[in-house]
N, C-alpha and C positions, 0 to 999 in steps of 0.2 A: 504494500500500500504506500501511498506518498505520507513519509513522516511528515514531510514538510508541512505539507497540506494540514494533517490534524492536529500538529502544535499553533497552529490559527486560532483552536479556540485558548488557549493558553496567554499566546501571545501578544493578540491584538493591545494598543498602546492605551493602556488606561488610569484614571484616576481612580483614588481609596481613599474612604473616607478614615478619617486619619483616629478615631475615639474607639475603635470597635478590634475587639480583642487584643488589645497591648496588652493587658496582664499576660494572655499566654506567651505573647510572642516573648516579653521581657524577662518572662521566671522561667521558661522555658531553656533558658542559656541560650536560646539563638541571637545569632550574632553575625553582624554583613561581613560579608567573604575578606580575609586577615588581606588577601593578594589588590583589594582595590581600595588600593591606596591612589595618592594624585598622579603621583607621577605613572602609574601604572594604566590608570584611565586615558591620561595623555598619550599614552603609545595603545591604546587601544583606539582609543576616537581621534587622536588628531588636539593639537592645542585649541583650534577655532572654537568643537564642538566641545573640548574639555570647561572653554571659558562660560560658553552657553549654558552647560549644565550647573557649575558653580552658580551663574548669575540665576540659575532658577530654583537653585536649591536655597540661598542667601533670599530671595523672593516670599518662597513661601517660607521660611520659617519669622523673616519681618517683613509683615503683608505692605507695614502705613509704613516703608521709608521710603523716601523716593530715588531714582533712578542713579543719579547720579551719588550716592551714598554707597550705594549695591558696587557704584564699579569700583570704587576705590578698595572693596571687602576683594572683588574677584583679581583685581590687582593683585591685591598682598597672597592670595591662594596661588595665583600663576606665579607669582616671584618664585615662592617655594617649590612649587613643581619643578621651574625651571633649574632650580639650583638642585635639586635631587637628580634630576635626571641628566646632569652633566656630573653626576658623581659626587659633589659638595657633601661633607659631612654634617648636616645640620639637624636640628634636633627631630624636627620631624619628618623628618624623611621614612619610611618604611609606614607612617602610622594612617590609619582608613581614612578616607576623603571626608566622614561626617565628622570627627575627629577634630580636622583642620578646619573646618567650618565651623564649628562651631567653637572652637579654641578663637577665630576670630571675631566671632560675635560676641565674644565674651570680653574681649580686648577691651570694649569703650563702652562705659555704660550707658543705657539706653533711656527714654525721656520718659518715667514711672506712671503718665498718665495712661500714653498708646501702649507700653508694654511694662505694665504691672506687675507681672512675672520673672521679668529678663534679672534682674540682680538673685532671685529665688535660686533659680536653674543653673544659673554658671555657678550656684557656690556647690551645686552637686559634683559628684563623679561620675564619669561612664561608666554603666550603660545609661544610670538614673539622670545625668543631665541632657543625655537626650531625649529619654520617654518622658520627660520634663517638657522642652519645644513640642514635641508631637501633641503633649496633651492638651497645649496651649495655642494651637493652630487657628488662626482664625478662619471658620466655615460658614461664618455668616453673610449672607451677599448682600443683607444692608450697610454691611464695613467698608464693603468693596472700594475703592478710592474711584468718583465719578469721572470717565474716561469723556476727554473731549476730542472726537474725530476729525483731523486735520482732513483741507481739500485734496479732492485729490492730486492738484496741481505742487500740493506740498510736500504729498506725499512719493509725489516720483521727484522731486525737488531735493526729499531729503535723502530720497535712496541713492540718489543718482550720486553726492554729494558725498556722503558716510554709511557706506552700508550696513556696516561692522554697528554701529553706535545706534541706528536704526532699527535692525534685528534686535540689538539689544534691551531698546525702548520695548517691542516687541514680547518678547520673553519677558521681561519685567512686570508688563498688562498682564501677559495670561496666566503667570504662577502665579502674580499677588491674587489675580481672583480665582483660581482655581489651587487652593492652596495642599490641596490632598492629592493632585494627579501627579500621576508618574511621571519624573521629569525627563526621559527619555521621549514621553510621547509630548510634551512641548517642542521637544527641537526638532523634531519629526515635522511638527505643524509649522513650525518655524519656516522649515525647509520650504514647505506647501506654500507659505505665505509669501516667500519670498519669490516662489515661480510664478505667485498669481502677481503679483507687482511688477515683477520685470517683464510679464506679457503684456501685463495692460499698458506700461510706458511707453510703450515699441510707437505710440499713436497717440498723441496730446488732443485729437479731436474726439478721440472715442474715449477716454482713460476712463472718464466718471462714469460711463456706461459698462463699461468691461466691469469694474470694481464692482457695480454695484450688480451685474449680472451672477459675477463667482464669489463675491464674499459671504453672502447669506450661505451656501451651501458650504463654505470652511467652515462658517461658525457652528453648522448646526452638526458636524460632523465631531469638532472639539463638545460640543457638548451633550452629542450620542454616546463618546469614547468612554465619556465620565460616567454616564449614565447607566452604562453598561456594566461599568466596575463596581459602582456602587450599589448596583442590586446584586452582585456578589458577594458584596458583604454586607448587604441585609439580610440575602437569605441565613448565612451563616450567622449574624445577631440574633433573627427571630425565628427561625428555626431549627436547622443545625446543618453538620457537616453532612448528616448522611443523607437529606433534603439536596443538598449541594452536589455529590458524590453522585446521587439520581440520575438529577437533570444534564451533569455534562458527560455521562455513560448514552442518557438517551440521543444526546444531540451529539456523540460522538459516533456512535452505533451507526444511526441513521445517516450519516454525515458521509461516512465513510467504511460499506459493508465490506470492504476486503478487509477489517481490520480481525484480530482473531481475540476473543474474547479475554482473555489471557492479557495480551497486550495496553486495549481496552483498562482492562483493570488497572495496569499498572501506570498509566500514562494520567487517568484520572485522580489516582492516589497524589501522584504529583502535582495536578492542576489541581486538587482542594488545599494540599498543605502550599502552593505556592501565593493562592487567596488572603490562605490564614496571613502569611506572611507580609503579602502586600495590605490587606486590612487592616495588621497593626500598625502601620504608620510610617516604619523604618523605608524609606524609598531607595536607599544606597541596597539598603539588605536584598528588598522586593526585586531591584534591578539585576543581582548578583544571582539572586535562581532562577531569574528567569533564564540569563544566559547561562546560566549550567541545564539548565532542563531544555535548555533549544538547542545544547552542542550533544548532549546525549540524545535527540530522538533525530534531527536531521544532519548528521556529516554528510558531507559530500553533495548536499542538493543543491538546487540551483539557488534557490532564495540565500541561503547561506554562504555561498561564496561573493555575498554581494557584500558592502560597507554595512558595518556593526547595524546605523539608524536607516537604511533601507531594508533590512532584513521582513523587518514586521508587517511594513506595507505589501511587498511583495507574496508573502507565505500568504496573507488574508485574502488578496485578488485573485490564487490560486484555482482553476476549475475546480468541482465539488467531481467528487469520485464515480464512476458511473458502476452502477450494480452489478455484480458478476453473473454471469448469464444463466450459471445452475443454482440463481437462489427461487426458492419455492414460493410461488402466488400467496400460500397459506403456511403457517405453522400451526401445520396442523398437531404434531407430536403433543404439546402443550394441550390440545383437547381432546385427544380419541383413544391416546394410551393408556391400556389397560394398568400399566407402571406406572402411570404418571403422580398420582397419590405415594407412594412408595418413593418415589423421587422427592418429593415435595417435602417429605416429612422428613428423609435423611438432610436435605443440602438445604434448605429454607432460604434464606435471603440470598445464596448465589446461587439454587436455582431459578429463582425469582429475577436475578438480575440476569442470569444467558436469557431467559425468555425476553426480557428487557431488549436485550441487545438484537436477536434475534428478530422479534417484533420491530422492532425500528427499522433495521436494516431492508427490511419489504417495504415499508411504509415513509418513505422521507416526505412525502407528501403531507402528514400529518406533523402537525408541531411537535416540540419534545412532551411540550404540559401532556396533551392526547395522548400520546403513547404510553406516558406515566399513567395517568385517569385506568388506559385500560391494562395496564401492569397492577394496579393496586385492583382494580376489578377481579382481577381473576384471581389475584393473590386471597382474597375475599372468597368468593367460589370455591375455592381450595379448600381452604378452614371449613366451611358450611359442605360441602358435597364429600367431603372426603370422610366424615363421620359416617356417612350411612355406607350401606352397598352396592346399589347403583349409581355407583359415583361417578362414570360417563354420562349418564341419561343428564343428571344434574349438573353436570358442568356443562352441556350442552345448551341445557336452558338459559343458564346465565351468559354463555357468548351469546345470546340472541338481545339481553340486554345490554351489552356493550358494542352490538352492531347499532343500537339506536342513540347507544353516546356518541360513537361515530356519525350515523348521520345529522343528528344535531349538533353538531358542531362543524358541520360541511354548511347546512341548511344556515345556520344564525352567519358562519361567514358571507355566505349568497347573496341571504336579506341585506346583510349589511352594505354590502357593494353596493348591490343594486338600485338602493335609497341614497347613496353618496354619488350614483351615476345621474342620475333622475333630478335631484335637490340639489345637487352644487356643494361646494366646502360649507360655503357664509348660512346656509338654511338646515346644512346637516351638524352641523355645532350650533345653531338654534337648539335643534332638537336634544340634543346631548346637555345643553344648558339647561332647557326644563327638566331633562331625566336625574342630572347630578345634581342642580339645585334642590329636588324634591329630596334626591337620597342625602345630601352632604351640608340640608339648610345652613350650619353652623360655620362654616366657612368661608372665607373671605370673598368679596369679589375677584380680585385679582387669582387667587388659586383657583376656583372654578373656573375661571376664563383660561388659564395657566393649562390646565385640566384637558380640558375640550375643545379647545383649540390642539394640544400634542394626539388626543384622540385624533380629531377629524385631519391630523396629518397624516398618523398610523396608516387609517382608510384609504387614504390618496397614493401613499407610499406603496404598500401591499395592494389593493385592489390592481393594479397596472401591470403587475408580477403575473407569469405565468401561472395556469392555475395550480400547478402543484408546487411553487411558493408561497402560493397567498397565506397559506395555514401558519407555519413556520414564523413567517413574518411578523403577522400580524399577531397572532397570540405571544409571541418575544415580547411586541411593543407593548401588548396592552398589561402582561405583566409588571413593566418597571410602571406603567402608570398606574395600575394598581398601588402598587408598593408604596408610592410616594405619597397616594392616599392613605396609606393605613400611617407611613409616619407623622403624618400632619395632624392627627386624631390628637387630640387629648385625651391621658393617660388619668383613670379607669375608662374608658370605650363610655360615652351612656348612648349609644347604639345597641343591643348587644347581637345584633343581627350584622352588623356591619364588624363587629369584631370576631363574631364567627368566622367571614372571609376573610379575613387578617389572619389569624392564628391557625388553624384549625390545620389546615393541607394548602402547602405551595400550589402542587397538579390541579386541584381542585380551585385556584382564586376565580381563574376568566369566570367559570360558570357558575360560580357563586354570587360574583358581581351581575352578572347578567340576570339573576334570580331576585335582585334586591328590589325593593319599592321603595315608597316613600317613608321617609322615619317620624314612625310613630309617635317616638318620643318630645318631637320637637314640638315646643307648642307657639302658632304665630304670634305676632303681634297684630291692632288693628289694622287696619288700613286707613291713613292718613296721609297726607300731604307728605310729611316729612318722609316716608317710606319711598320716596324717588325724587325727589328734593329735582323739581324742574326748573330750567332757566334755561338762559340763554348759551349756554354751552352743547346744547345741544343743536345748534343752529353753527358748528365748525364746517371749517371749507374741505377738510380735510375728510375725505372716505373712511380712509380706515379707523379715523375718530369717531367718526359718527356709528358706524359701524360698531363699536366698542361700545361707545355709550348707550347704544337702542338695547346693545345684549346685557348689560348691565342694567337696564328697565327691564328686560325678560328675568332676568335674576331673581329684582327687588318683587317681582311681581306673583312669582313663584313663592317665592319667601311668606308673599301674606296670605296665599293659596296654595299650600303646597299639591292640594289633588287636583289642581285646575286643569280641564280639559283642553285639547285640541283646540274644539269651535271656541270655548272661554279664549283661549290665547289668541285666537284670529279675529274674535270681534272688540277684545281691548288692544288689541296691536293697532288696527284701521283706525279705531279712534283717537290712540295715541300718534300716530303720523300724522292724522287729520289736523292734531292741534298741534307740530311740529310745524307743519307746510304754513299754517293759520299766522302764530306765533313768531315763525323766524320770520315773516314778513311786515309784521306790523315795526310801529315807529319806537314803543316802547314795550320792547321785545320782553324783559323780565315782568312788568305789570303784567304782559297777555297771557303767560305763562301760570302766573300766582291764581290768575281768571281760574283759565282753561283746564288747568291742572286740579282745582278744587271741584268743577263737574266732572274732570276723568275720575276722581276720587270716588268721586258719587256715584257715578256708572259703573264703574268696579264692584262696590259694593251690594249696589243690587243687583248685578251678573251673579256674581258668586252668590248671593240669597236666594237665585231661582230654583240654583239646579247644583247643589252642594255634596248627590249622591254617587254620580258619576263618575268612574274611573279613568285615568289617563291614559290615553291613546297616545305612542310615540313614532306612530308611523304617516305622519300627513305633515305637509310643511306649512314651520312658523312661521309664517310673514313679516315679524320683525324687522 
């Protein structure tokens, strides 16, 4: 099989969130590889990419300094390398990069307001003065230092001028606000950023148009990278490793069926304890097995023989493996052997996971969740049919109930397209806005919008895919957005229907979510004026504002009705545009509003008094 290829899912360049299992990693005696040290990463990457990674390791450990503070830190780092690797006997020579990094941040003390911790941590020793910075990482993206985007004319002005000094700017932006991502996969992106710059410069009449064509899809790729890593180490926060160990057996199985079970096993073992690792925080550590685990599964492949930071892009653009031609339509062995029982009861959870492997490897079509769903199906069936005596007849019956998991979960992706085909992005995130507003009242505007806006990209992304990716796809994304729902809860749930799909089974989230209604628990407020606070802001020139703010009235509106129907949302939508159209034309726009808004109030009111028994319908478009 291509190692190359399956160490992708390993590999791919991601960010970790930096608070989530340090204890093990720290009491556990691991510790980043004694061999990367500065001068040794320098002859591994190159001075250029050595100073990159300095500058964004100095980055995210102090988010609020600015730019030009960082280079004076990566200065005195490369001094030292350079005097070790010309032989110079100096004190730090031989000692690991986090080490000298952090021996230099400790040099000058820091201003106690922004970094309250900094004099704490340096009076520690290694290992504790580093699990000290990790702990103190800042993850918060209201911290984030507000980025002011230069023209583009400045910005080929400034490349064209300082390249070096501009990348650097660069790196500086994206570790300060991404302070838990791998900083290997910054200079990776760096790289990215610097090809999309130097194409668009090539043409001073087109630049703003090139940037603003290829920059949305960089961004949104640095914060898929993150996105991706970090529901790796959710699942292992809130569930565990062998929830973890599952999922990338299934998506490795089906990934790539030449692989042999065996193998499988051991390449997985590796991808959860290299999670655990990268989870804890330690980035030099995380960076140190990843390339040990990417020189023991692929020597000699082509990805590999490429430069250190091309490596990763390369293995993940890899084709997917095509099926071996003698694998069987069905496995069937798992249902008709009269042994099968007798199997089950000696080998338990690894023969549970061949069937695992096995079932995926026919199925890539299906996401990894599905394939777990019906691994724990039958795993079920086993326990129950293997008590009696005709224990084929009864496992028989129950593959008939996991033929119907399967087709609902073909059928709800179908619908799904279908209505994203039909309605457009802007009216299928309507719809998704009444559905999470009802389930998620308690939440902010901005997260629900946050929300169903990354849903109905999901949709758009996936539905386009051939159909035997759409599954795969599409249930991966809706996963992490699950996830980030269940973080955002406050802690006891008063859901407890909504914390059932939180806790309960990974495999199991999509179609738990998909199962949810409106929360009971939430009790509204009346419906008043204040409940969508109108003016003249809603009268911007601006689309995509307006746009925002109409979904933001579907929101408020849900909030004071949470079971409001369909036809409710269609006939206070028309009257709420009626008095937008009305309002943004008159001379004193805010008076007509304070009007007009106090009879939409009214009319709400007795909407919802007529017909309060009625259940939501999510399948007709909001007019919003």
């Amino acid at each position: 099989m291509k190692w190359a290829t399956l160490i992708s899912i390993v590999i791919v360049l991601s960010c970790t969130e930096s608070r989530i299992l340090q204890k093990r990693h720290h009491e556990d005696g691991h510790a980043e590889d004694p061999n990367l040290s500065m001068e040794s990463i320098v002859g591994l990457i190159g001075v250029e990419h050595a100073k990159a990674l300095a500058m964004a390791l100095f980055s995210q450990m102090l988010s609020k300094c600015p730019h030009h503070e960082q280079v004076q830190r990566v200065r005195n780092v490369m001094d030292i390398a350079d005097l070790c690797s010309r032989g110079a006997k100096h004190g730090d020579c031989g000692k690991s990069v986090m080490t000298i990094i952090l021996n230099e941040i400790c040099k000058t003390p820091e201003n106690p307001e922004k970094y309250p911790f900094h004099e704490g941590c340096c009076k520690k020793e290694d290992p504790e003065r580093h699990k000290c910075f990790i702990e103190h990482k800042s993850t918060d993206p209201k911290e984030r230092t507000e980025y002011v985007k230069p023209s583009p004319e400045q910005i080929c002005k400034d490349h064209a001028e300082n390249r070096d000094e501009f990348l650097g700017h660069y790196i500086h932006k994206v570790a300060s606000s991404h302070t838990t991502m791998y900083p290997p996969a910054i200079l990776s992106f760096t790289l990215h950023f610097d090809g999309i710059v130097s194409h668009c410069c090539k043409d001073e009449a087109t630049v703003g148009q090139c940037l603003s064509e290829k920059m949305p899809a960089h961004k949104e790729e640095v914060e898929h990278v993150c996105a991706v890593q970090k529901h790796n180490c959710y699942i292992l926060q809130n569930f565990n490793e062998r929830a973890l160990r599952a999922s990338k057996a299934a998506h490795a199985c089906s990934k790539f069926p030449h692989a042999s079970f065996e193998n499988v096993q051991r390449l997985t073992d590796g991808i959860v304890h290299l999670h655990q690792t990268c989870c804890g925080g330690d980035m030099m550590a995380c960076m140190a097995e990843r390339m040990k685990l990417t020189t023991q599964t692929c020597e000699k492949k082509k990805c590999c023989e490429k430069p250190v930071l091309e490596r990763s892009e390369c293995i993940v653009r890899l084709p997917n493996d095509e099926k071996p031609a003698d694998l069987s339509p069905e496995v069937r062995y798992y249902f008709d052997d009269p042994e099968v029982c007798k199997r089950f009861k000696e080998e338990g959870d690894a023969f549970m996971g061949r069937f695992l492997c096995d079932y995926a490897k026919i199925h890539p079509e299906h996401s990894a969740e599905l394939n777990l769903r019906i691994a724990s199906g039958l795993e079920k069936a086993y326990k129950t049919c293997c008590a009696g005596e005709a224990h084929n007849e009864c496992i028989a019956k129950e593959e008939e109930t996991l033929r119907h998991e399967i087709e609902a979960s073909k059928t709800k992706l179908k619908t799904t397209c279908g209505a994203l085909e039909k309605l457009g992005p802007y009216h299928f995130q309507n719809i998704m806005i009444v559905r999470y507003t009802g389930i998620l009242p308690r939440s902010s505007d901005a997260f629900l919008l946050y929300i169903t806006k990354t849903l109905t990209n999901i949709g758009q992304k996936c539905c386009k895919l051939p159909e035997d990716q759409q599954m795969p796809c599409s249930e991966g994304g809706l996963g992490m957005v699950f996830a980030q729902i269940c973080q955002n809860q406050k802690t006891p749930f008063e859901n407890e229907k909504l914390a059932h799909c939180c806790k309960d089974s990974l495999s199991f989230t999509t179609p738990c979510f998909a199962a949810l209604t409106v929360d009971e628990t939430y009790v509204p407020a009346p419906v008043t004026a204040e409940s969508f606070n109108f003016n003249d802001e809603f009268c911007t020139p601006s689309e995509a504002d307006l746009q925002a703010k109409k979904q933001t009235f579907l929101m408020h509106l849900v909030r004071t009705h949470p079971k409001i129907t369909d036809e409710q949302v269609k006939t206070i939508s028309e009257k709420f545009l009626a008095m937008c159209g009305q309002c943004c034309k008159a001379d004193q726009r805010n008076e007509c509003f304070a009007t007009e808004g106090a009879k939409l109030v009214e009319a709400c009111t007795e909407i919802f008094a007529t017909d309060v028994a009625v259940k939501v319908e999510h399948h007709v478009q909001v007019s919003v």
